[in-house]
C-alpha angles and dihedrals in degrees: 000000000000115000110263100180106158098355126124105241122209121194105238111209101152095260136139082232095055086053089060090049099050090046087049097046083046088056094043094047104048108060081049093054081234126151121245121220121188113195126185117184141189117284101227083211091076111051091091136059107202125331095334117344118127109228112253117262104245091057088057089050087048082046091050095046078055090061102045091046085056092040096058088038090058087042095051088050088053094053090044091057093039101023091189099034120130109239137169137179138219148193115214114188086220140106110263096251108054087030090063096037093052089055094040083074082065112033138087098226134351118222130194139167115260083246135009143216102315092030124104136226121278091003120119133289116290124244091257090058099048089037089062103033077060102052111015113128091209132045120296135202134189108201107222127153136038112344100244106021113166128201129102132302115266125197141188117239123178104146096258113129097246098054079059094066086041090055091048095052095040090052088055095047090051088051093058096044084047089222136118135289130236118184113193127208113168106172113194105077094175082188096065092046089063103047086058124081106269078226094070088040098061081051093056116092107213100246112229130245095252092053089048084050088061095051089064100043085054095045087051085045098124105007102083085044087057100038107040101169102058113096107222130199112201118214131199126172144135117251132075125312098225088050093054092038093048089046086044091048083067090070104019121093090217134000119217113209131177104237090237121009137187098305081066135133112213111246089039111105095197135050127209095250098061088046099056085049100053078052117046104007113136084219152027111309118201105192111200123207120210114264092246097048110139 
């Protein structure tokens, strides 16, 4: 594969989705003098016609002229949208999934349509989406909502580690965006009251809002310090944190989310939160993995 150190890669599919995707990720490249790759690779779904025959050659090389049609037609809405951004294109003979979680080791940023080619409008996030959000090693956005919505960055804090690598990249998008910040920390997540044993929550004490408060303060501890010019709002409320993301992502430009927070299990790679979000949000969601995230 071509080298993508430091690109921001967008899974090409021949969508109109993946269009939106490729003019966001332009836009999002070229403030930031950073290169744009667009990769298409091979749906394991088509090697085979019927039980066990292998497809005729010529219908692979008919497939092939497909992808690289899509793949100029992606290329030409990126420079649209970035007229002297460098971008390049590339075939992986890959499926979709591994071959973007391979790059994401390497890339600055990995970008996908909300849904791809047998998806429907409207309709929730693909399985390539979710799978790399999962698993990406870098961040990961899946572009949703009006092309072009403005409004500040909101983000979801709720102490966990993973929320911390989520704050430090939503600070920096917000500094290149030069727009405000909104850290969210909504602190009564009813679901997770009901997958644990009613035994440990009668145990729980119900934390208070000023506690909660706190939480945050020390999560933000730092970051405006860092990041001066960013103009943050601070938001503390009981109820759950998908419910005031999802209600934020109406007026925010982009949502920042930890893949898992602090409601967990360990072993899951995506919390319910983030998967709300690549459904239903009214933007674009980046969904940030800890550093250390195997």
């Amino acid at each position: 594969m071509t080298d993508s150190t430091g690109a921001i890669v967008v899974g090409i599919d021949g969508s109109a989705q993946a269009l939106r995707a490729a003019r966001w990720a332009a836009a999002e490249a070229a403030p930031r003098n950073l290169p744009l790759h667009l990769v298409s690779g091979i749906d394991p779904t088509l090697g085979y016609y019927g039980p066990s025959l292998p497809i005729p050659q010529d219908a692979f090389d008919a497939m092939e002229r497909v992808v690289q049609q899509q793949l100029a037609e992606a290329s030409a809405a990126a420079r649209e949208a970035a007229p002297d951004l460098a971008v390049t294109t590339e075939r992986v003979g890959m499926p979709p999934v591994p071959m973007l979680i391979e790059l994401s080791q390497r890339a600055r940023m990995i970008v996908l349509g909300a849904s791809g080619r047998g998806g429907f409008e409207g309709m929730l996030a693909g399985s390539t989406a979710v799978s790399v959000a999962a698993r990406g090693a870098c961040p990961v956005v899946i572009v949703r909502g009006d092309e072009g919505q403005s409004g500040p960055v909101v983000v979801g804090v709720d102490g966990s580690p993973t929320s911390v690598s989520a704050l430090g990249v939503a600070f920096d998008e917000a500094a290149w965006r030069r727009t405000s910040l909104v850290a969210v920390h909504a602190w009564s997540d009813m679901d997770y009251a009901t997958i644990v044993p009613w035994e440990y929550a009668l145990l729980e004490t119900e934390p208070s809002g000023q506690e909660q408060a706190r939480v945050l303060a020390e999560s933000l501890a730092g970051w405006q310090e860092k990041y001066p010019d960013v103009s943050v709002e601070r938001v503390v409320v009981k109820d759950r944190p998908r419910r005031q993301l999802l209600e934020w992502s109406a007026r925010a430009q982009l949502v920042v989310v930890g893949s898992r927070g602090r409601g967990g299990f360990r072993g899951l790679l995506l919390g319910s939160t983030s998967q709300a979000l690549l459904h239903y949000a009214r933007c674009p969601v980046l969904v940030v993995r800890p550093q250390d995230a195997g």
